[in-house]
C-alpha positions as CSV (number, residue, x, y, z in Angstrom):
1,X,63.8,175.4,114.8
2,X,65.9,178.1,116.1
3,X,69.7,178.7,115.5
4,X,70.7,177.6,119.3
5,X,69.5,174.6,119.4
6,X,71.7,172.9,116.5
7,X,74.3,173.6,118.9
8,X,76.1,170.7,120.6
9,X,76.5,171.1,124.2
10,X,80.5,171.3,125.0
11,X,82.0,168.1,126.6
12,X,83.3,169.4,129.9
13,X,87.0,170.2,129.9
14,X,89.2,167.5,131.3
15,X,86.4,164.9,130.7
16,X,87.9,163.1,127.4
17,X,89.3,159.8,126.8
18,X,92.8,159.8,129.2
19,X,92.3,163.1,131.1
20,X,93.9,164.7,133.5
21,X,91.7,163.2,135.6
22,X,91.7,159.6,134.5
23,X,95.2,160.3,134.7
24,X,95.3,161.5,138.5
25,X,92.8,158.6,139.2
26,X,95.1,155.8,137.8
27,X,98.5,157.3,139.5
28,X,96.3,157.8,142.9
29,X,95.8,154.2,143.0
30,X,99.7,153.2,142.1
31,X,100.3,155.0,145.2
32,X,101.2,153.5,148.6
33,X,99.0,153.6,151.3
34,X,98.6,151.4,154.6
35,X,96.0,149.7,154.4
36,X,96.8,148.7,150.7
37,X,100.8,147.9,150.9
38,X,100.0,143.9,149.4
39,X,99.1,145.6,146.7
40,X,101.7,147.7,146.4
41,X,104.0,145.1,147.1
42,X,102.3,143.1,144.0
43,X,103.2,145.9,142.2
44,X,106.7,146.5,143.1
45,X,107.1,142.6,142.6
46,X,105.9,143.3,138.8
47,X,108.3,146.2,138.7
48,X,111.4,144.1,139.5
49,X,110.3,141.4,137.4
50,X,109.8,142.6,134.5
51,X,112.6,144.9,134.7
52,X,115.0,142.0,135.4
53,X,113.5,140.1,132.6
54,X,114.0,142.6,130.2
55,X,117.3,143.2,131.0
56,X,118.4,139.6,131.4
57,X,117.2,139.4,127.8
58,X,119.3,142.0,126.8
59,X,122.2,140.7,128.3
60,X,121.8,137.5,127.0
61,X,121.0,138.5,123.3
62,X,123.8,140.7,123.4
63,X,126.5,138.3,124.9
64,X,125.1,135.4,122.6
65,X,125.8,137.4,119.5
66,X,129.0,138.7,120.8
67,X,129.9,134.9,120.7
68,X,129.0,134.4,117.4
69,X,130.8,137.5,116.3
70,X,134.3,136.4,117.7
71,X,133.9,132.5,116.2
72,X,132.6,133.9,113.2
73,X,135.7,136.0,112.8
74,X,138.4,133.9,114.0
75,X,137.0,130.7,112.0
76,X,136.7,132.8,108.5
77,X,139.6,135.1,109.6
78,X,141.6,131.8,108.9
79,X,139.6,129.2,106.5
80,X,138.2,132.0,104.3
81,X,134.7,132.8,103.0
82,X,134.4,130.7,99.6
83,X,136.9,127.7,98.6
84,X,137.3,127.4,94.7
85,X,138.4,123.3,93.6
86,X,139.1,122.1,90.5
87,X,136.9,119.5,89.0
88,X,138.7,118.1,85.2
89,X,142.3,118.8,86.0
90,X,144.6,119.9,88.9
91,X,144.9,123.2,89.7
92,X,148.3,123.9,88.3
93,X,147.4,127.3,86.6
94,X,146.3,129.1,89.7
95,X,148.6,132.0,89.9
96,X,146.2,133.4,86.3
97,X,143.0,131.7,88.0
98,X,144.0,133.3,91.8
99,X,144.3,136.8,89.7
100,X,141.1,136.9,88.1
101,X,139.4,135.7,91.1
102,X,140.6,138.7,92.9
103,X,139.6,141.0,90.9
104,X,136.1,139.7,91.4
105,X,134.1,142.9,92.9
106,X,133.7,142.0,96.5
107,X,136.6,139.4,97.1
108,X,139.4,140.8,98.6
109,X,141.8,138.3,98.9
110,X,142.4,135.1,96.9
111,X,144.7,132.2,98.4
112,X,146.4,129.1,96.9
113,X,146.6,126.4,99.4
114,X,147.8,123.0,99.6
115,X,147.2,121.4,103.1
116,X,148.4,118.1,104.6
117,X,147.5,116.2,108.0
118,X,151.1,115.9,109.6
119,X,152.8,114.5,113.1
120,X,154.6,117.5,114.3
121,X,157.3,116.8,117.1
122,X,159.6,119.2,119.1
123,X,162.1,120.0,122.0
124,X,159.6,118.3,124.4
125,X,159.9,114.7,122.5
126,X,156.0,114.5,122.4
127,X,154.4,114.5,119.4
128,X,150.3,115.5,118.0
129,X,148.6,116.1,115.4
130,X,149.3,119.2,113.0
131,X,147.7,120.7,109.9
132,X,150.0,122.2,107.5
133,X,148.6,124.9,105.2
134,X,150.8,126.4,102.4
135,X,150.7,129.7,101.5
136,X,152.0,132.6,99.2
137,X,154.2,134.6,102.0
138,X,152.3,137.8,100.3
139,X,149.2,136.1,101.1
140,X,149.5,134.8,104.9
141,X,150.5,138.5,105.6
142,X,147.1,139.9,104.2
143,X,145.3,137.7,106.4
144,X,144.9,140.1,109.5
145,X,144.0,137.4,112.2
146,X,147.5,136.0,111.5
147,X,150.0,138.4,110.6
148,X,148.2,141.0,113.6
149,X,149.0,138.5,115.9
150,X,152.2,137.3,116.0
151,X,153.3,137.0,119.6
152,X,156.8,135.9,119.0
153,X,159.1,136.3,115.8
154,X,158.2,137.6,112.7
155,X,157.1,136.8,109.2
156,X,160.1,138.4,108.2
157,X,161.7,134.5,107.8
158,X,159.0,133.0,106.7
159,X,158.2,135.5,103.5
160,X,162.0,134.1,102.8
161,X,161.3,130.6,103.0
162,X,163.7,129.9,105.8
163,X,160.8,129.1,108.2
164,X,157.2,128.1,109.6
165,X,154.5,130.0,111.6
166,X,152.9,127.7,114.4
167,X,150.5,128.6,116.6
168,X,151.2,129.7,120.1
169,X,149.7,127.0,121.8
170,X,151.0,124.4,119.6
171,X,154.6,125.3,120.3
172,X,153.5,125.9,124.2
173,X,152.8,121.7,123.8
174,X,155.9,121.1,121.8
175,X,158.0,123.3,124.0
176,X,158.8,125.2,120.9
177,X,160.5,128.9,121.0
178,X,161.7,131.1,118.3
179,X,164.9,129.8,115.7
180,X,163.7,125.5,117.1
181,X,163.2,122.9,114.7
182,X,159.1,121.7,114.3
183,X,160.1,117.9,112.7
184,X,156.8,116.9,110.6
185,X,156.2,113.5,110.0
186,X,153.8,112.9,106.6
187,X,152.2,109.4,106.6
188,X,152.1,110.1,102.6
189,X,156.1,109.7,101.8
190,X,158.3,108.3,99.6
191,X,157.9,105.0,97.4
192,X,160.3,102.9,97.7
193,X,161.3,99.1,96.6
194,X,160.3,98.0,100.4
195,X,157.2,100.2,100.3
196,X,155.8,104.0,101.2
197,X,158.1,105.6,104.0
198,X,156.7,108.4,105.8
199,X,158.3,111.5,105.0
200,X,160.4,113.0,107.9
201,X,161.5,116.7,107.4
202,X,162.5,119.6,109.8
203,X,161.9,123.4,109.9
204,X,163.0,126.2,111.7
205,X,160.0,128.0,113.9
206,X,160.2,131.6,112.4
207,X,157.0,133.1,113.9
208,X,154.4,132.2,116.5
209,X,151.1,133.5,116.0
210,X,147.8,133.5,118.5
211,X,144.5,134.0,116.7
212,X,142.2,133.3,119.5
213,X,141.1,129.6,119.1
214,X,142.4,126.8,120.8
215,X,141.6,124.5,117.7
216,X,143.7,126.9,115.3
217,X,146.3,127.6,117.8
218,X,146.8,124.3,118.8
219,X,147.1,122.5,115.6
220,X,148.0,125.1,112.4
221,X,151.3,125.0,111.1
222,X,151.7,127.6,107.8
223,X,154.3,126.6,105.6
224,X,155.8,129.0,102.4
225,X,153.7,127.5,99.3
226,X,156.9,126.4,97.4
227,X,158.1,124.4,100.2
228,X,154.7,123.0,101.0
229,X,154.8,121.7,97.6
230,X,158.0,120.4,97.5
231,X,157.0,118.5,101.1
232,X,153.7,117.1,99.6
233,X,155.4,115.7,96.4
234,X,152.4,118.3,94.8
235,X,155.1,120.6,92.5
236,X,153.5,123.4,90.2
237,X,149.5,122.0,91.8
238,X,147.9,123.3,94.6
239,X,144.9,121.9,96.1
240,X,142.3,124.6,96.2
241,X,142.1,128.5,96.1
242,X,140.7,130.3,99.3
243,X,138.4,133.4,98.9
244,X,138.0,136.2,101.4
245,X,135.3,138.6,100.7
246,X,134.3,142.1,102.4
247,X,130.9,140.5,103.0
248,X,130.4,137.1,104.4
249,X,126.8,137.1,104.2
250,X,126.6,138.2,100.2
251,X,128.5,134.9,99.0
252,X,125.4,133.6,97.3
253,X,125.8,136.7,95.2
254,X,129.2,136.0,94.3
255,X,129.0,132.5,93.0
256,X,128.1,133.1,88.9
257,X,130.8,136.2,89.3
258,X,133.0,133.6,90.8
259,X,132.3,130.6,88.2
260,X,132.8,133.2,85.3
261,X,136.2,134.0,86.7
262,X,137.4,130.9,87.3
263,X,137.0,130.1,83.4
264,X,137.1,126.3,83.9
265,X,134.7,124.1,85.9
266,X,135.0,124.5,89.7
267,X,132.9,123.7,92.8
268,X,132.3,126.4,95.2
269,X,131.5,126.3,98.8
270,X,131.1,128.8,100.9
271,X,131.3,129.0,105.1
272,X,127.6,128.4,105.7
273,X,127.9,124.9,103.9
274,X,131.2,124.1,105.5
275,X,130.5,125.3,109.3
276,X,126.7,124.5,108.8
277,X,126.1,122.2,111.8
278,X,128.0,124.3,114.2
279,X,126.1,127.6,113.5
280,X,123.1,125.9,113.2
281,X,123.4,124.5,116.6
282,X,124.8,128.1,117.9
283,X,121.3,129.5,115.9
284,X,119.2,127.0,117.9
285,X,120.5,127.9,121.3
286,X,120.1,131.7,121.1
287,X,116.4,130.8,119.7
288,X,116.1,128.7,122.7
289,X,117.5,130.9,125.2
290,X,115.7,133.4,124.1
291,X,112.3,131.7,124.6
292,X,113.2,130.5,127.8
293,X,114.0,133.9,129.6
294,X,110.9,135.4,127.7
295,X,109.1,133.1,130.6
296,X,110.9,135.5,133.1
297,X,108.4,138.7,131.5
298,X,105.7,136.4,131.0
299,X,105.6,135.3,134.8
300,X,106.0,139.3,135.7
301,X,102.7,140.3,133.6
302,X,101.4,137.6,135.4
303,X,102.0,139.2,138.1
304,X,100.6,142.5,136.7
305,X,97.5,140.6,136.7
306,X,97.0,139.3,140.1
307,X,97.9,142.5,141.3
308,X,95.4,145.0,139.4
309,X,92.7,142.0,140.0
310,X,93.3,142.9,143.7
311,X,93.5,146.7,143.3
312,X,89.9,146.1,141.6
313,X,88.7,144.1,144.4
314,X,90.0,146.7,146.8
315,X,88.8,149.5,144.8
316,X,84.8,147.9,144.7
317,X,83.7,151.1,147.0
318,X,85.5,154.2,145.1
319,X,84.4,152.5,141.7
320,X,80.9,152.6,142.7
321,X,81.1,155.9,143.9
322,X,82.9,157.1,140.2
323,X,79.9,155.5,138.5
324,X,77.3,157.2,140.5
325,X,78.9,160.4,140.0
326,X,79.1,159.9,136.1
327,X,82.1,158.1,135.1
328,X,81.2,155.9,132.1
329,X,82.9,151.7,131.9
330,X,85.4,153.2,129.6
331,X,86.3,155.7,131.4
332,X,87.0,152.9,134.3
333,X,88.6,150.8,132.2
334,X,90.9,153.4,131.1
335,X,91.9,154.3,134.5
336,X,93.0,150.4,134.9
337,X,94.4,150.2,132.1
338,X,96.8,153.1,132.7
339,X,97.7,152.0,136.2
340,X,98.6,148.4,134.9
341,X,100.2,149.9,131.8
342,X,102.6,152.3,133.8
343,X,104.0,149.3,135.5
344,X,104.8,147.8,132.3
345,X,106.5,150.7,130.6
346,X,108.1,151.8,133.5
347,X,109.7,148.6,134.0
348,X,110.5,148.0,130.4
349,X,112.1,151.2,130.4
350,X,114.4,150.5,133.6
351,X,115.2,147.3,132.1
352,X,116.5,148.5,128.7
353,X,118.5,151.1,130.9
354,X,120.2,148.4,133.3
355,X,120.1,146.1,130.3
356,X,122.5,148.5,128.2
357,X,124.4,149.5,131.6
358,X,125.0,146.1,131.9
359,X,126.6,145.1,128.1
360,X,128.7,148.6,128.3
361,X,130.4,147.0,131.3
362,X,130.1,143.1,131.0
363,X,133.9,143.0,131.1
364,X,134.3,144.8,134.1
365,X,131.5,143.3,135.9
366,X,133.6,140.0,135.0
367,X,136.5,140.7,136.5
368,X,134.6,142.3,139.7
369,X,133.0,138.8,140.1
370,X,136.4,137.1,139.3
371,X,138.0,138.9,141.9
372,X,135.2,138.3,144.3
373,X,134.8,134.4,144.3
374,X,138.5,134.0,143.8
375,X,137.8,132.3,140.7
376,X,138.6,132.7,137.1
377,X,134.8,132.9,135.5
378,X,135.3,132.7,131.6
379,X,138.7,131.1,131.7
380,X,140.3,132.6,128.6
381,X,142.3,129.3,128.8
382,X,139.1,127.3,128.2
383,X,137.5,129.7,125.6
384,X,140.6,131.6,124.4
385,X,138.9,134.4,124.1
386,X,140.3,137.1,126.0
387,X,137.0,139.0,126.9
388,X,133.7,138.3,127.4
389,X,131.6,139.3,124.2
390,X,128.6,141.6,124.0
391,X,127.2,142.9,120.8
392,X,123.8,144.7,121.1
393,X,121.7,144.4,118.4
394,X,119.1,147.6,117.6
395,X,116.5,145.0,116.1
396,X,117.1,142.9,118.7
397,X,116.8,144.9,121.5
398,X,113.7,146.5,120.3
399,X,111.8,143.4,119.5
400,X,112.3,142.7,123.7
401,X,111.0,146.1,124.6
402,X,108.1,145.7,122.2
403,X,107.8,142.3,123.1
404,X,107.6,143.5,126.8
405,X,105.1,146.3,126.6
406,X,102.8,144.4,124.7
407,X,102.9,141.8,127.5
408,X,102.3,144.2,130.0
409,X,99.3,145.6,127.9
410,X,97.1,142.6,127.4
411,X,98.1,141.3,130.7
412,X,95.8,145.0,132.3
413,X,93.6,143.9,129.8
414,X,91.1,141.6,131.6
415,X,91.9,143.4,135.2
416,X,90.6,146.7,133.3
417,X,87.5,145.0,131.5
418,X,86.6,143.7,135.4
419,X,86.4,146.8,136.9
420,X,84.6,148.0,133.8
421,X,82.2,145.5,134.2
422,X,81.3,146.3,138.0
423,X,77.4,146.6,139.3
424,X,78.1,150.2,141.7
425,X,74.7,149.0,143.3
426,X,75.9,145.6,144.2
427,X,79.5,147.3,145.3
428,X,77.7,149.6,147.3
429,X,74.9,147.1,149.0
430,X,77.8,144.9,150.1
431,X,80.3,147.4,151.3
C-alpha cells in the first residue's frame, strides 16, 4: 500500500460544525422578507418578550431586595442583632457583663436596656401608646440610625439627663416640639394602702429623631438609663443587654463567644428568631414573585417555538435543496438551532441592559411617573421610606440570564430536530 493513500482527504474549508456558512444560512433566515413577515413578526414577538421578561425579573429581584435591605437595617439599626437575658438573678452587674460582651470579636456595640409599655400624652390632649427604652446616653449616640437622624434638637440634653428623644411622628400626633413636656403614664405604679396607682411623670422633649419606620417613629420614646430606672421602680437592674454586631448573618458564630463572656447563664436570641415570621413571609414572596414572572420567559420561548416550527415549515423547499446538495441533519439542525438561539441571547442580552438601565434609575423613573399621573406612587407617608429601593444582586442577576438562555436553548431544540428530520424527496414531491 503506497504512502498516499493513508492520507485523509481534507474536510473542505468552511464546511465544519458552525461555519461561516451554517452561520450565513441561519442569519439569512432571521432576515425579513415579504412573503415571510408572520414569521418575522413571531420572531420580533419573542424578541420583546423575552427581553421584557428578563428585565422585569431584574427589576423585580432588585427592588425586592432593596426592601429587605432598608427593613433589615432600620429594624436592627434599632432592636440590635443578639439580646443577652439573665436567667438565675437580675441583671444588676451589667456595666462588667456589657464590657466583656463588647470586647467579643465581632460585636460592636453592647447596650443595657430597660423598656416599659407607657401612655404618652402631649400638647394635643390625645394620648397612644409608647415604648420607652432606657439607654446609656454614650450608647443611644453609637447607634447611627438614631443619633444620624435627629431632625429637631439634639442629644446634647438628653446625654445630661434633662430630657427624652421621641420619634418624629410620635410628637407629629402629640403635637410635640422641641423644650414640651411628653407626660407618660405607667399602668405599673406605686403601691399604696388603696391599691397600685399608675405612675404619672413628665419630661421635657430634648430631641426628635426619624429613623424611617412608621412603627419606630410612631411609638419609641428613649429615656437616659438612670432615669428609666428610677421611672420603672427597677434601680441598679436592667432588663436585658442589646448586641450589635458588624455581621448580622454570622450570629450563630457568636453564640459560645457570647455565652463565655457573659460568665453566668444567659439566653440568647438573635434577629432571625425574633423577626422570624416577618422575613419568612418577605422570603416567600420574593420566591413567589420570582416564579411567577419566570412564566413571562417561559411564554416567550414558547414563542420561540411556534415561530422556528413555521420558519421550518416555510423553509421545506430550501431544506430539501441543502440536503441534495450535501448538507448532513446536523448540519440542518445546527442552522436552526442558531437562528432560534440568536433570538434568545439577543434578547437576554437587551434585557439585562434595560434591566440594569432600569434599577440605576428606578428613583427617577418614580418621580417621572409621579409627576405624570398626578399621583404620589410609593407614598413615603405610607412606607416611610424616602426612595424606592433597588439592590442588584450579581448571583441573582446571573441565575435570570442563565435561566433565560437555557430557556431559549431547549425551546430551538425540537424546531431544530424537525427540520433535521425532513424527507428532501417528500419536500420536494409536494412543493
Amino acid at each position: 500500500m503506497s504512502a498516499s493513500s493513508d492520507v485523509v482527504p481534507a474536510r473542505p474549508e468552511g464546511a465544519g460544525p458552525f461555519s461561516h456558512f451554517e452561520r450565513l444560512v441561519a442569519w439569512r433566515y432571521l432576515r425579513s422578507r415579504r412573503k415571510e413577515a408572520v414569521v418575522s413578526v413571531i420572531a420580533s414577538i419573542s424578541f420583546v418578550g423575552i427581553m421584557l421578561g428578563v428585565a422585569t425579573l431584574i427589576v423585580v429581584m432588585a427592588v425586592m431586595n432593596g426592601f429587605r435591605a432598608e427593613l433589615l437595617t432600620r429594624i436592627l439599626g434599632v432592636n440590635g442583632h443578639l439580646v443577652v437575658q439573665p436567667i438565675d438573678m437580675p441583671l444588676s452587674d451589667y456595666d462588667a457583663i456589657a464590657e466583656r460582651l463588647a470586647n467579643v470579636e465581632g460585636v460592636t456595640l453592647a447596650a443595657p436596656l430597660i423598656q416599659a409599655q407607657v401612655l404618652a400624652s402631649g400638647r394635643s390632649g390625645s394620648g397612644t401608646g409608647a415604648l420607652v427604652r432606657g439607654m446609656r446616653p454614650e450608647d443611644l449616640t453609637r447607634m447611627d440610625l438614631v443619633s444620624a437622624n435627629v431632625r429637631h434638637g439634639s442629644l446634647v440634653g438628653f446625654a445630661a439627663g434633662e430630657g427624652v428623644a421621641v420619634g418624629s411622628r410620635l410628637a407629629q400626633n402629640l403635637g410635640l416640639t422641641i423644650g414640651d413636656n411628653i407626660t407618660l403614664v405607667s399602668p405599673e405604679g406605686d403601691v399604696t394602702p388603696f391599691g397600685t396607682t399608675p405612675r404619672v411623670k413628665a419630661y421635657p422633649v430634648s430631641a426628635i429623631f426619624e429613623v424611617g419606620m412608621s412603627e419606630y417613629d410612631s411609638s419609641i420614646v428613649f429615656m437616659p438609663l438612670e432615669e428609666a430606672q428610677l421611672y420603672t421602680n427597677t434601680e441598679g437592674i436592667v432588663q436585658y443587654i442589646e448586641l450589635f454586631v458588624s455581621d448580622p448573618d454570622a450570629v450563630g458564630a457568636l453564640r459560645p463567644l457570647i455565652e463565655e463572656a457573659a460568665q453566668r447563664p444567659v439566653q440568647i436570641t438573635d434577629w432571625r428568631q425574633r423577626n422570624q415570621t416577618f422575613f419568612s413571609a418577605l422570603e416567600v414572596e420574593r420566591n413567589v414573585m420570582f416564579m411567577i414572572l419566570t412564566m413571562i420567559v417561559l411564554v416567550a420561548a414558547l414563542n420561540i417555538i411556534s415561530g422556528m416550527i413555521m420558519l421550518v415549515k416555510d423553509k421545506g423547499h430550501d431544506i430539501a435543496i441543502l440536503r441534495t446538495m450535501g448538507a448532513t441533519s446536523g448540519g440542518i439542525m445546527r442552522i436552526f438551532l442558531m437562528a432560534g438561539a440568536t433570538i434568545g441571547v439577543a434578547g437576554t442580552l437587551a434585557g439585562f441592559v434595560l434591566g440594569t438601565l432600569l434599577c440605576l434609575n428606578v428613583e427617577s423613573i418614580r418621580q417621572f411617573f409621579t409627576w405624570l399621573s398626578g399621583t404620589v406612587i410609593f407614598d413615603p407617608e405610607v412606607y416611610f421610606l424616602s426612595t424606592l429601593p433597588a439592590d442588584m444582586d450579581s448571583g441573582e442577576t446571573v441565575s435570570v440570564v442563565l435561566m433565560a438562555l437555557v430557556l431559549s436553548f431547549l425551546a430551538t431544540l425540537f424546531p431544530a430536530w424537525r427540520a433535521s428530520r425532513l424527507d428532501p424527496v417528500e419536500a420536494l414531491r409536494y412543493e
